[in-house]
KEKE-3310 file (N, C-alpha, C; in steps of 0.2 Angstrom, whole numbers, plus 5000, padded with zeros to 4 digits):
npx = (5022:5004:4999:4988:4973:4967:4956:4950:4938:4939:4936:4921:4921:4919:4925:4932:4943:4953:4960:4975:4978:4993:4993:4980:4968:4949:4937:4924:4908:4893:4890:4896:4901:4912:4924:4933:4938:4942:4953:4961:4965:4974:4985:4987:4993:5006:5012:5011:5003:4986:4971:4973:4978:4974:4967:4954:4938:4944:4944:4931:4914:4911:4922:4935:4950:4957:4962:4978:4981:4990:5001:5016:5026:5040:5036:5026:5014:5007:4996:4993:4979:4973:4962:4963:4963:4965:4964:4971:4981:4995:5002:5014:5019:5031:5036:5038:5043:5042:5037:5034:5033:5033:5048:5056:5061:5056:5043:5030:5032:5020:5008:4995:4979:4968:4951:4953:4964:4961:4957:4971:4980:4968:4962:4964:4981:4987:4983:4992:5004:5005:5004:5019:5024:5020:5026:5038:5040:5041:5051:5063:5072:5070:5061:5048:5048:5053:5044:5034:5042:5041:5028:5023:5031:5028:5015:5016:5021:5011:5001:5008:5006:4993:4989:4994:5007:5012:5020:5032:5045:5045:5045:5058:5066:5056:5054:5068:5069:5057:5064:5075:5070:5062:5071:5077:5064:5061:5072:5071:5060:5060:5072:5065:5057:5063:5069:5057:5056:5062:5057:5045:5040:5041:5035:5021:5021:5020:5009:4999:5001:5007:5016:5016:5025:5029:5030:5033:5035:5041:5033:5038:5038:5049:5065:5073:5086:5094:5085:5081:5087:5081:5071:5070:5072:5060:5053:5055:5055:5040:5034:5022:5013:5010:5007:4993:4987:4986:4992:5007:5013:5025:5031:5037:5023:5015:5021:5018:5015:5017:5010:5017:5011:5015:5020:5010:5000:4993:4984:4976:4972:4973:4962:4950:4950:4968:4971:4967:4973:4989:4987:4987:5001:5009:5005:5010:5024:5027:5025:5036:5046:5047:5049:5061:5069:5066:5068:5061:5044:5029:5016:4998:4984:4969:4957:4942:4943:4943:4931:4931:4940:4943:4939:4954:4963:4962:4965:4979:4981:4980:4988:4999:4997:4996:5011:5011:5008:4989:4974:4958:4946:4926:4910:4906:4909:4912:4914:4928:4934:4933:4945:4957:4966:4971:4968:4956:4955:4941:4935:4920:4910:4898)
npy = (5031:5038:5050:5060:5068:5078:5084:5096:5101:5089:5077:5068:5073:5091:5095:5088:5080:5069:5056:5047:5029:5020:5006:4995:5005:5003:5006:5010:5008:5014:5010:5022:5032:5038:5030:5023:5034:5040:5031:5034:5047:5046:5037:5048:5059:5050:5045:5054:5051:5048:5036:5022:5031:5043:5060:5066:5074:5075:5087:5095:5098:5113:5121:5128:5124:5111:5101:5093:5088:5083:5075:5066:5055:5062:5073:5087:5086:5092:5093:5102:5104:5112:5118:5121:5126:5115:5105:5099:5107:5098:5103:5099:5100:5098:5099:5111:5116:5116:5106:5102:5090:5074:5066:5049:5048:5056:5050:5040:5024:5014:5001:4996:4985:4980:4978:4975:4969:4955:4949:4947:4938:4929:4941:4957:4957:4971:4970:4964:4968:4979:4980:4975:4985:4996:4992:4993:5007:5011:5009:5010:5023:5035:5027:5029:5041:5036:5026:5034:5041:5032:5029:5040:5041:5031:5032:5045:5038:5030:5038:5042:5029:5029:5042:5037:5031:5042:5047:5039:5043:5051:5039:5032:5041:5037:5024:5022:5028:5025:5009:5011:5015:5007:4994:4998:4995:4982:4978:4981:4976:4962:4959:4964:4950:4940:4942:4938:4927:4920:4920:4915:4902:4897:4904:4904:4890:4891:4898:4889:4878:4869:4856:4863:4871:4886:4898:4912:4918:4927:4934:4940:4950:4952:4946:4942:4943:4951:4965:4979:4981:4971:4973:4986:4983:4973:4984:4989:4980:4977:4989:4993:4982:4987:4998:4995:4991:5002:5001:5000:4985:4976:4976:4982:4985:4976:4965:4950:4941:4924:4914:4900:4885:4871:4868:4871:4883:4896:4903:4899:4886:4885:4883:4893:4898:4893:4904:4915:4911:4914:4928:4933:4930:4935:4949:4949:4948:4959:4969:4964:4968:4980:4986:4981:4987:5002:5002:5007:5003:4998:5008:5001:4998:4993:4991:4985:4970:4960:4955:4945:4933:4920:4908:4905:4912:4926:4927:4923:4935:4945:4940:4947:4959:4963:4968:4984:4998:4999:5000:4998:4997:4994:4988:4979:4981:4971:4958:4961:4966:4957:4948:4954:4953:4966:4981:4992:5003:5011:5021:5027:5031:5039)
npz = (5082:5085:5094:5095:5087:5075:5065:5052:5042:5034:5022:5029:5042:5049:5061:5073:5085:5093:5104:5107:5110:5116:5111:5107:5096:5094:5082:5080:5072:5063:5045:5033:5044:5045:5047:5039:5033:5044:5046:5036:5038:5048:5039:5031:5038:5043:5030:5020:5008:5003:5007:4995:4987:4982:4981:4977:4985:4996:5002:5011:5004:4994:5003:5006:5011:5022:5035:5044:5060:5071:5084:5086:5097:5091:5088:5082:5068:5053:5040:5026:5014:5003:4991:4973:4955:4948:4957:4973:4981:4992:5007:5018:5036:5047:5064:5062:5051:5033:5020:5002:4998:5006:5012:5013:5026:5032:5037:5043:5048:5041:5042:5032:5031:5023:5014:5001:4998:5004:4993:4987:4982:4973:4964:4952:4943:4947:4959:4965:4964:4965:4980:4980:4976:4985:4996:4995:4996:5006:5014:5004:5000:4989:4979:4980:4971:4958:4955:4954:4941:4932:4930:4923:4912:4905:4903:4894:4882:4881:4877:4863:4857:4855:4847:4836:4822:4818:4826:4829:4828:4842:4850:4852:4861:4873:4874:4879:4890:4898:4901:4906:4919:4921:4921:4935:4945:4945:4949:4961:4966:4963:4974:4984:4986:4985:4997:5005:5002:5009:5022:5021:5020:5033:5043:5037:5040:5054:5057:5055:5056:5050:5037:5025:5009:5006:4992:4984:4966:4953:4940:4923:4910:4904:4902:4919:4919:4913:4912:4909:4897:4889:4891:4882:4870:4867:4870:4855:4847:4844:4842:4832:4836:4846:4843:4837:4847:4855:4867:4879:4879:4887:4902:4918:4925:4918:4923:4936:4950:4959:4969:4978:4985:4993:4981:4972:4962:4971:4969:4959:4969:4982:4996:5003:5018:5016:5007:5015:5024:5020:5015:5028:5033:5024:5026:5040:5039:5033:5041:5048:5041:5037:5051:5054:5043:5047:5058:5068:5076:5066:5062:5065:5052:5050:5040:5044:5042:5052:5052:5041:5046:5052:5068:5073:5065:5069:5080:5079:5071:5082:5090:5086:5084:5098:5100:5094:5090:5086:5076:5071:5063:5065:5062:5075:5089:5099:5092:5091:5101:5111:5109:5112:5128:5134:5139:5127:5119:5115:5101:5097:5085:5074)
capx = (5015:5003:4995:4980:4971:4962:4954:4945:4936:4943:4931:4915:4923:4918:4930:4933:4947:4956:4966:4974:4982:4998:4991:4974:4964:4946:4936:4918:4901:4890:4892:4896:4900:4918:4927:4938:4939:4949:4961:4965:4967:4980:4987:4991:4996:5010:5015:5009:5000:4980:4970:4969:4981:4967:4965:4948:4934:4946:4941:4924:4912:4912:4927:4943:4953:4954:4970:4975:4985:4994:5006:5018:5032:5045:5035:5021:5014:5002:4995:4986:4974:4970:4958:4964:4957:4969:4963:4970:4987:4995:5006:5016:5021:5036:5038:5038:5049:5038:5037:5028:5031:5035:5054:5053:5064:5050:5036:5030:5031:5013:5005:4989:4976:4960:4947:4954:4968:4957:4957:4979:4978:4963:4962:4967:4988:4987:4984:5000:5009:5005:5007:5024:5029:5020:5029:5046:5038:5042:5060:5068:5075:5067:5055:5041:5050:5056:5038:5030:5045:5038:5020:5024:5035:5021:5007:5019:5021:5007:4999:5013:5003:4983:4991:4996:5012:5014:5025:5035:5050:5046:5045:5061:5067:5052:5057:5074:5067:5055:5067:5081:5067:5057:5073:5076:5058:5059:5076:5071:5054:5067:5076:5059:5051:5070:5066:5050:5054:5067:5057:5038:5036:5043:5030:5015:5018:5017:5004:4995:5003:5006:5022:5019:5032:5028:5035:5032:5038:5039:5030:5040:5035:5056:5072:5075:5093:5094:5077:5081:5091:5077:5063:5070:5072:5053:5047:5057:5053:5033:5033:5019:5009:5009:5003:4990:4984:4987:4993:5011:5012:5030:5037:5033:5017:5012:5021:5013:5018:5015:5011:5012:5007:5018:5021:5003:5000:4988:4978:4971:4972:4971:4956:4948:4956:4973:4970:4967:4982:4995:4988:4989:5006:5010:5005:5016:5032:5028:5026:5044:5053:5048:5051:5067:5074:5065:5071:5055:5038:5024:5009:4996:4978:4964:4951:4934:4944:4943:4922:4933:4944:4940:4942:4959:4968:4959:4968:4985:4980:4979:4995:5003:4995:4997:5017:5012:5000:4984:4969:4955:4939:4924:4904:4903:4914:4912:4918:4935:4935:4934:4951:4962:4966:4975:4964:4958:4954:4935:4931:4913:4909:4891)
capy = (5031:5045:5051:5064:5069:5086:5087:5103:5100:5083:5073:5068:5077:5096:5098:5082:5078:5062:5053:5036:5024:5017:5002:4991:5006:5002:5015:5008:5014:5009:5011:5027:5035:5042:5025:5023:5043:5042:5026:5041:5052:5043:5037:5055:5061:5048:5045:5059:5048:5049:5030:5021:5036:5048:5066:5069:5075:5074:5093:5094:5101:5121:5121:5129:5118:5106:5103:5090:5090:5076:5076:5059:5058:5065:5080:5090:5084:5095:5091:5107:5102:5119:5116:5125:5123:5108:5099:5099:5106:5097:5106:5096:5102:5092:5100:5119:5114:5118:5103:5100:5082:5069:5061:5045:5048:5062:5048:5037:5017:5012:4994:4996:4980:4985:4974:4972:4963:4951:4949:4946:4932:4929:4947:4959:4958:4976:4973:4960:4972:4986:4977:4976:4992:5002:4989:4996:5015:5012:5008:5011:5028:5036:5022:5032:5045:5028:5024:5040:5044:5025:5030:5048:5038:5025:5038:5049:5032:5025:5044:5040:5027:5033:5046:5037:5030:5048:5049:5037:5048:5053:5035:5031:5042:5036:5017:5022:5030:5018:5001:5013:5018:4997:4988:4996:4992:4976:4973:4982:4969:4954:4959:4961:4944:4935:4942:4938:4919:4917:4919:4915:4895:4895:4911:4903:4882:4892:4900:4883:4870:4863:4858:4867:4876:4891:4901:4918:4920:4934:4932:4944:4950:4952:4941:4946:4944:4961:4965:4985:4978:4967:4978:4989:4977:4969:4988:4992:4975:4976:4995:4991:4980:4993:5005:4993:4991:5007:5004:4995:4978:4974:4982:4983:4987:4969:4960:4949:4937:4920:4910:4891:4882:4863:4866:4871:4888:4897:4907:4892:4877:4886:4885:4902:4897:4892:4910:4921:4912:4915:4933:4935:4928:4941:4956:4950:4949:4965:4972:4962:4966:4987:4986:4979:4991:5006:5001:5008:4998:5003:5010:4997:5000:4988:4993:4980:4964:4956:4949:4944:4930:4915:4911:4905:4917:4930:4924:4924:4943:4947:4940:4951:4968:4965:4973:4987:5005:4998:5005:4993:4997:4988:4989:4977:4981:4965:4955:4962:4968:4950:4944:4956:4953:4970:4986:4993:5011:5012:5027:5028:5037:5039)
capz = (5086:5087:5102:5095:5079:5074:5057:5051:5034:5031:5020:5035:5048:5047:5066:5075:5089:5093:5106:5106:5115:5111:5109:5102:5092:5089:5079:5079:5072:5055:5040:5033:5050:5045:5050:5034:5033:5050:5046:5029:5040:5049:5033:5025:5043:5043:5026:5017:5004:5003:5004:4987:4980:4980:4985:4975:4989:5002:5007:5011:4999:4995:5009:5001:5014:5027:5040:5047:5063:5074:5088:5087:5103:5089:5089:5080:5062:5052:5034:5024:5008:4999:4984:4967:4949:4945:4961:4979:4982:4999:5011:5025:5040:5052:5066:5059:5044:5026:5014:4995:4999:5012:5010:5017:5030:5037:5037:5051:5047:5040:5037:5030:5028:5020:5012:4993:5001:5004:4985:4984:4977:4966:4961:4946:4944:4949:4970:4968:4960:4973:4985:4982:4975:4990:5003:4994:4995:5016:5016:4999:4997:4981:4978:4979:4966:4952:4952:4948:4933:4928:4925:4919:4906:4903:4898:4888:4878:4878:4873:4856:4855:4854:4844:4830:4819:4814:4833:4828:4827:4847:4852:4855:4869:4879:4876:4884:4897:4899:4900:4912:4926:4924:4926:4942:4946:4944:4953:4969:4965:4964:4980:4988:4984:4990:5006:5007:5002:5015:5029:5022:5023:5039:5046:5035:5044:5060:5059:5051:5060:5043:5036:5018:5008:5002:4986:4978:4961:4950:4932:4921:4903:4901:4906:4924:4918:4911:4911:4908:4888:4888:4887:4875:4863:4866:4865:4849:4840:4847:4839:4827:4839:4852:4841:4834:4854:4859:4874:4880:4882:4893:4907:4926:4922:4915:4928:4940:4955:4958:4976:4975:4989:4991:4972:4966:4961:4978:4965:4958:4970:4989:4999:5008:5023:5014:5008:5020:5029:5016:5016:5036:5033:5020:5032:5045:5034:5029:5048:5054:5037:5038:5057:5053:5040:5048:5067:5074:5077:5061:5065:5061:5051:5047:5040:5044:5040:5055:5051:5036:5046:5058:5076:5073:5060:5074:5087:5075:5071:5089:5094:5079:5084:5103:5102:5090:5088:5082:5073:5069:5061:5064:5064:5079:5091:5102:5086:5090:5109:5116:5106:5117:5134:5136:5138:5121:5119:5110:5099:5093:5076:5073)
cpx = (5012:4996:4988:4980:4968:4962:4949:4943:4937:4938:4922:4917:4925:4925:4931:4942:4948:4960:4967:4978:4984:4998:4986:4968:4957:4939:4928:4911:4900:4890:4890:4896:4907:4923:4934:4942:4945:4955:4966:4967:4975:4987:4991:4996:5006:5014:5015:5004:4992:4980:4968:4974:4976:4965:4958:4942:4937:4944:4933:4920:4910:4916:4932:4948:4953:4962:4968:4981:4986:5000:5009:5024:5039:5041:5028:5021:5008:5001:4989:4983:4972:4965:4958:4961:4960:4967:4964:4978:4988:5000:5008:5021:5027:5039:5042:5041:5042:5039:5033:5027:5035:5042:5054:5057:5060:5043:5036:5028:5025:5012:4998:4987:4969:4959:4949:4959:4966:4956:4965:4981:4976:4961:4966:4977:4992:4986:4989:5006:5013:5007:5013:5028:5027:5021:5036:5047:5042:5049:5065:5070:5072:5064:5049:5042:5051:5048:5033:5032:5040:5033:5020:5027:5031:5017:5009:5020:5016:5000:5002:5008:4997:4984:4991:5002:5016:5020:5030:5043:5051:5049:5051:5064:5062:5055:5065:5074:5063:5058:5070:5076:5063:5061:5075:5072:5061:5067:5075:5065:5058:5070:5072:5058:5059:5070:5061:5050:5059:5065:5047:5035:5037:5035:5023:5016:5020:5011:4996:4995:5004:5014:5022:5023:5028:5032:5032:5037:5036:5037:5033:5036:5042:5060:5071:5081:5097:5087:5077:5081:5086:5071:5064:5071:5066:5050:5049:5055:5043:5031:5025:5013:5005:5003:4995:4984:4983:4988:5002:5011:5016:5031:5033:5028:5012:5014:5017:5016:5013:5015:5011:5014:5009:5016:5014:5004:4993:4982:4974:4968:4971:4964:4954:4953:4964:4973:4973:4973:4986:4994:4991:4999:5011:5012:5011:5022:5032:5028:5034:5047:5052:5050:5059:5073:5072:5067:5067:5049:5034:5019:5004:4989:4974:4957:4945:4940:4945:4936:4927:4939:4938:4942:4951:4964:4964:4963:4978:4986:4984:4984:4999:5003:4996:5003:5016:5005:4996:4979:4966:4947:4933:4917:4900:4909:4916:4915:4925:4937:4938:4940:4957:4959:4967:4968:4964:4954:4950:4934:4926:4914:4901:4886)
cpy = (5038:5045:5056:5064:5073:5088:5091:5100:5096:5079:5072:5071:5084:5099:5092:5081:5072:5060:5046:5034:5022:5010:4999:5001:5004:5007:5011:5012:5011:5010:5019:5033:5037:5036:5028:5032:5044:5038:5032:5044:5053:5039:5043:5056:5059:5047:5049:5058:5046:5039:5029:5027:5042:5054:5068:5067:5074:5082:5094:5099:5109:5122:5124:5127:5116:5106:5099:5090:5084:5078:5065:5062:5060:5071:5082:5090:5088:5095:5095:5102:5109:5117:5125:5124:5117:5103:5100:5100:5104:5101:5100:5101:5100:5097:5107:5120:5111:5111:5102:5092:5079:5064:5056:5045:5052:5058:5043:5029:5016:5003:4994:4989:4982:4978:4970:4968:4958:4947:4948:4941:4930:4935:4949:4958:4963:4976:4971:4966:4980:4984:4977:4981:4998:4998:4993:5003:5016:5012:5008:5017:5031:5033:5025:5036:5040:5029:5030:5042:5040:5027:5036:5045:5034:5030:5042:5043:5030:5032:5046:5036:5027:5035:5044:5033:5037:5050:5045:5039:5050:5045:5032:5033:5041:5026:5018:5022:5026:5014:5003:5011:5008:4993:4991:4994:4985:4974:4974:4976:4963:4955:4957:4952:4938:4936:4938:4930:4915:4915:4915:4908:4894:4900:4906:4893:4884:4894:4895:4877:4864:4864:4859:4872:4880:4894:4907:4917:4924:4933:4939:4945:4950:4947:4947:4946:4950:4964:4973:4985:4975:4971:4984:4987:4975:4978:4991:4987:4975:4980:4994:4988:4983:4997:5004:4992:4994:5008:4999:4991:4977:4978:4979:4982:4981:4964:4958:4943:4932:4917:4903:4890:4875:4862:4868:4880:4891:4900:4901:4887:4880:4890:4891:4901:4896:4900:4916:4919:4915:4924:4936:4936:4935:4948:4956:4950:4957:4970:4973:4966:4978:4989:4985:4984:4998:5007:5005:5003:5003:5003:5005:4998:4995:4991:4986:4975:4959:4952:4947:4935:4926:4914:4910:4909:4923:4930:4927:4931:4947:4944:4945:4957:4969:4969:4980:4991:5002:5002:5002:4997:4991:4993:4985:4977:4974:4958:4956:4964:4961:4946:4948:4956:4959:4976:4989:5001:5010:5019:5027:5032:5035:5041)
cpz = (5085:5092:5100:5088:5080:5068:5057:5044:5029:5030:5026:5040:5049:5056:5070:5079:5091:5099:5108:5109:5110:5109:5105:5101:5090:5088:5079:5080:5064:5051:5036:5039:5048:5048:5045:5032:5041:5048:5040:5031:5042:5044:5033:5032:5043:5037:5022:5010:5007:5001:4997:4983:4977:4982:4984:4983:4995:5006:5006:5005:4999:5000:5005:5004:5020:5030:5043:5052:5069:5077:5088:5094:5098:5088:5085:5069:5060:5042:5031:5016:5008:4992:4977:4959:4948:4952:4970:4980:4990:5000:5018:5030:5049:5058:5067:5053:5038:5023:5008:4997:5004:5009:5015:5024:5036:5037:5042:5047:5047:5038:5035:5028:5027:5017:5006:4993:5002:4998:4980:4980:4972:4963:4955:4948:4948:4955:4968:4967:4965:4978:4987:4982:4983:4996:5003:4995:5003:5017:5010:4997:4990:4977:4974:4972:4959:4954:4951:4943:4931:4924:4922:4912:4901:4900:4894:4881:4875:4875:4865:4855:4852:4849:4834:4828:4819:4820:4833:4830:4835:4853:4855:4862:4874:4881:4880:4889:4902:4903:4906:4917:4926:4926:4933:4948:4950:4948:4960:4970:4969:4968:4985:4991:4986:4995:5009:5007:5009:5023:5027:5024:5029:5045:5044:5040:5051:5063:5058:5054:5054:5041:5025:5017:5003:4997:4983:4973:4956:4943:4927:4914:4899:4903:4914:4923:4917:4909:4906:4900:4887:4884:4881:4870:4860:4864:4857:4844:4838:4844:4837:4830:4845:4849:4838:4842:4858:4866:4874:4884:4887:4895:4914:4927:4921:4919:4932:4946:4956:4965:4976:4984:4991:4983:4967:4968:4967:4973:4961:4963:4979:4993:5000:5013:5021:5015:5010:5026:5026:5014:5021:5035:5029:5021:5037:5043:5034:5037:5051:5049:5039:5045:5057:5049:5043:5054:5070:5071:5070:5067:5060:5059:5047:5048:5038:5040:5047:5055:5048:5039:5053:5064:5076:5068:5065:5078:5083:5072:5076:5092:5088:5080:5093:5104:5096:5091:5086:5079:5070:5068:5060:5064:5070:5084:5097:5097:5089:5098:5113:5114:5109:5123:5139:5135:5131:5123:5114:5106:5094:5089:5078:5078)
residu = (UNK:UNK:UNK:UNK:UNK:UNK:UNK:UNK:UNK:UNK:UNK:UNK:UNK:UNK:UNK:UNK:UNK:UNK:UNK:UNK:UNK:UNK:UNK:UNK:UNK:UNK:UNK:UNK:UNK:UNK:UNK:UNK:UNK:UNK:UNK:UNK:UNK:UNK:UNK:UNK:UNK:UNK:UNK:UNK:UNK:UNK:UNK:UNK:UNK:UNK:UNK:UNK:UNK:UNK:UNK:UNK:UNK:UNK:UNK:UNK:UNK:UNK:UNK:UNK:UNK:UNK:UNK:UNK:UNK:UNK:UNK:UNK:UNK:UNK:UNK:UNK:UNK:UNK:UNK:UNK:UNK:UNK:UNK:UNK:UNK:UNK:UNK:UNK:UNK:UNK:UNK:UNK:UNK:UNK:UNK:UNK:UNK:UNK:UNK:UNK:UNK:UNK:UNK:UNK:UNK:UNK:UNK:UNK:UNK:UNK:UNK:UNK:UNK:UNK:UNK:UNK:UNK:UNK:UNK:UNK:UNK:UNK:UNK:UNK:UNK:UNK:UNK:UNK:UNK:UNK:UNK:UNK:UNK:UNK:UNK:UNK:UNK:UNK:UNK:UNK:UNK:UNK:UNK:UNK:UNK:UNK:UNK:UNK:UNK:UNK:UNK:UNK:UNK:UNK:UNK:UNK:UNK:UNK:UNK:UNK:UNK:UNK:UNK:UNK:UNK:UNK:UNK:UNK:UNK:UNK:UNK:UNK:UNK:UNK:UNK:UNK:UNK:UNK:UNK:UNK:UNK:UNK:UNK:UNK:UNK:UNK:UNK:UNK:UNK:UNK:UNK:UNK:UNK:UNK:UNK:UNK:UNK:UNK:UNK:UNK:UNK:UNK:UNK:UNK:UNK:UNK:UNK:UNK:UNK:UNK:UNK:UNK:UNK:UNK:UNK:UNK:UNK:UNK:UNK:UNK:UNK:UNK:UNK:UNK:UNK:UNK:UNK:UNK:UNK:UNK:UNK:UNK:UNK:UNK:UNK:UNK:UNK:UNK:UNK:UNK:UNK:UNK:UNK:UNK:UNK:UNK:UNK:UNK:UNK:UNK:UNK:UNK:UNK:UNK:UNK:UNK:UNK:UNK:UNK:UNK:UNK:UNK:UNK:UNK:UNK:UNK:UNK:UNK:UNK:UNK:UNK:UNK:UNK:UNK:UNK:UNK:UNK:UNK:UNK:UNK:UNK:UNK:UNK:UNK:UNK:UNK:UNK:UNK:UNK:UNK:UNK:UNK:UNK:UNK:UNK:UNK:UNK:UNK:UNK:UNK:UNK:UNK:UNK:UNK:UNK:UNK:UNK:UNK:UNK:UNK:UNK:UNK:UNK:UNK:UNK:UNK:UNK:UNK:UNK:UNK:UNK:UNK:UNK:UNK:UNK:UNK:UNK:UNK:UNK:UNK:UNK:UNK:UNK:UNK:UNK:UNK:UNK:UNK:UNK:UNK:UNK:UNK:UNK:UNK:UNK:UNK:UNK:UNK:UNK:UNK)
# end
């Protein structure tokens, strides 16, 4: 939970103070008014990770930096942003204890629902992907660090490639390095998505009143047998083609996940409403299961998807976020006010 906020310099808000209730959050005001600049705020505070993965113009302009400062009931959080030539160096603060970065153990349970979500399904491969890797970032010890070596490996690789044949010679220790750090990707992936099937047709024909069976499955580019053996093989035989397409075809990277729907594939064959259930669905897994491994309640952030939903997945929300922190962005706040019973704590922007 967190009880205030106090940004100096932080993207639209040159000085700005905050206090919330530990329950329903809604942030309302019109477009462009520093909505989504607050949910960020709350974001970095708690995780230490910027929305989208993105520090660029997070200190305001000609600012040399910005602070951002939060009190939760384990004590005092403070997140600096200093602007240097290379970009934005961060600084965290836990309680008077220095950090370069946030070990997950120093970060507060997040679930973020944002608009692009909206888009899990029939979108590029890359939400689904994210999707699963930044639900593992919350409860998997060194998560975060395995997927930064990954892309650091990926671009050193696929920089061999643009390059030339002529790197040939360098290529192999990235294929190693590669294959080690994908397959264990790809098994925390496959641990995930076994979780995720054990509890979702049962969560998705409640909240439906339908008796369909739901399935994720994982669409590899390797064996998931030994995926790690796998991929160095595909990138040692591929060498050639690689080089010919400059970029790397298998790995992590290329995989993608599958939703079927009583046997049909969801990205094909399920309505909007199907849809936007089997998303809802999706979210609240991802609330019980980090709740679960975290053993505290997340903090929960929605930015403007409630237009996005009908009166009954509305309803099905709003029982979900009643036992939990909320923080709901909207531009009409009667849209979202009249769907709790329980007092909400309003803050205008604008």
């Amino acid at each position: 939970m967190i009880i205030d906020l106090h940004l100096q310099n932080f993207r639209s808000y040159k000085d700005a103070a905050f206090e919330f209730s530990p329950g329903v959050n809604i942030i309302v005001g019109p477009n462009a008014s520093g909505k989504t600049n607050l949910l960020e705020a709350l974001l970095i505070i708690a995780t230490g990770r910027p929305y989208r993965g993105n520090y660029n113009d997070a200190v305001q302009f000609d600012k040399p930096w910005a602070r951002l400062e939060a009190h939760s009931p384990k004590g005092e959080r403070v997140v600096k942003l200093e602007v240097i030539e290379t970009g934005v160096r961060k600084r965290f603060n836990i309680d008077g204890q220095n950090f370069i970065r946030l070990a997950l153990n120093r970060t507060l349970p997040v679930v973020l629902f944002e608009p692009e979500h909206l888009q899990l399904l029939s979108g590029k491969p890359e939400l689904r992907r994210n999707f699963l890797d930044d639900s593992l970032e919350q409860f998997i010890p060194g998560f975060t660090q395995l997927r930064r070596d990954y892309r650091r490996a990926l671009s050193q690789r696929n920089h061999l490639l643009k390059t030339g044949p002529s790197t040939s010679s360098q290529l192999f220790a990235w294929n190693i390095r590669l294959s080690e750090i994908g397959g264990q990707v790809v098994k925390h992936r496959l641990e995930l998505i076994k979780d995720i099937n054990e509890s979702i047709s049962k969560l998705y024909q409640k909240l439906t009143s339908s008796r369909i069976r739901v399935l994720v499955e994982y669409l590899p580019t390797c064996s998931v047998t030994n995926y790690g053996s796998d991929l160095l093989n595909k990138l040692e035989r591929h060498t050639d083609l690689d080089y010919a397409r400059g970029f790397t075809a298998h790995g992590p990277h290329r995989d993608d996940i599958k939703v079927l729907l009583g046997g049909h594939s969801a990205q094909q064959a399920a309505s909007r409403g199907e849809a936007r259930s089997l998303l809802l669905t999706l979210k609240m897994l991802e609330v019980q299961r980090l709740e679960e491994q975290r053993e505290q309640k997340p903090i929960l952030l929605l930015d403007d998807v409630f237009s996005e939903l009908d009166g009954s997945r509305r309803h099905a929300l709003t029982t979900l976020l009643k036992d939990y922190q909320t923080f709901i962005t909207t531009t009409d706040a009667d849209l979202v006010v009249h769907n709790f019973a329980q007092k909400c704590n309003i803050i205008p922007l604008g």
